[in-house]
C-alpha positions, 0 to 999 in steps of 0.5 A, a space after each residue: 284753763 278758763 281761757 280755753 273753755 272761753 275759747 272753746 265756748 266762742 267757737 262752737 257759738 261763731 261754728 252754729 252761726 255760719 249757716 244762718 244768713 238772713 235773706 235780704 230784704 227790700 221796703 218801699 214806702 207811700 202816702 197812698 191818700 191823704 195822711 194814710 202811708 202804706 209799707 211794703 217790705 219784700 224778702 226773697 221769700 214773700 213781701 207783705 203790706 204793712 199799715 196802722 200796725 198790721 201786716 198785710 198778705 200779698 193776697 189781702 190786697 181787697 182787706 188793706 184796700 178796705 182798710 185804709 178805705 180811701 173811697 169818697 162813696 157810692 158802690 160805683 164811684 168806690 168800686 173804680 176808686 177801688 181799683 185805683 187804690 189797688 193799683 197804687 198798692 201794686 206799684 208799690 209792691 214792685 217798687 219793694 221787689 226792684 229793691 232785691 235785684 
């Protein structure tokens, strides 16, 4: 008798779990400057930057930029530096999302 109630409880456990797949996901990695690495982890629904234990939208590029604030200084310099650093930020995004396919 307790067998079966065993059995009947591991079925209907294994049963509630079919539906449930976890979508895959892809992660790409880089030291961005000098001693600052940066994790971007993509799944088929969203990808998100990850640095000094935060998560980072895909729309908070300018935050994370900031962040790991890598500029040498000066509003024009840093501006360019900026973009620079976003771009790295992308690649690095596009690294992750190659990883699904």
């Amino acid at each position: 008798m307790l067998f079966v109630l065993f059995t009947i409880g591991l079925l209907s456990i294994t049963l509630s779990n079919c539906g449930e797949t976890e979508s895959p996901e892809s992660c790409a990695q880089d030291e961005i400057c000098t001693g600052k690495s940066v994790t971007t982890c993509c799944t088929n629904d969203a990808c998100v930057y990850k640095y000094n234990g935060k998560d980072y939208q895909e729309d908070e590029l300018d935050q994370l930029a900031d962040d790991l604030g890598c500029t040498s200084g000066g509003a024009r310099v840093a501006s360019e530096e900026k973009e620079q650093l976003k771009d790295q930020l992308r690649a690095l995004l596009n690294k992750a999302k190659a990883g699904l396919h």
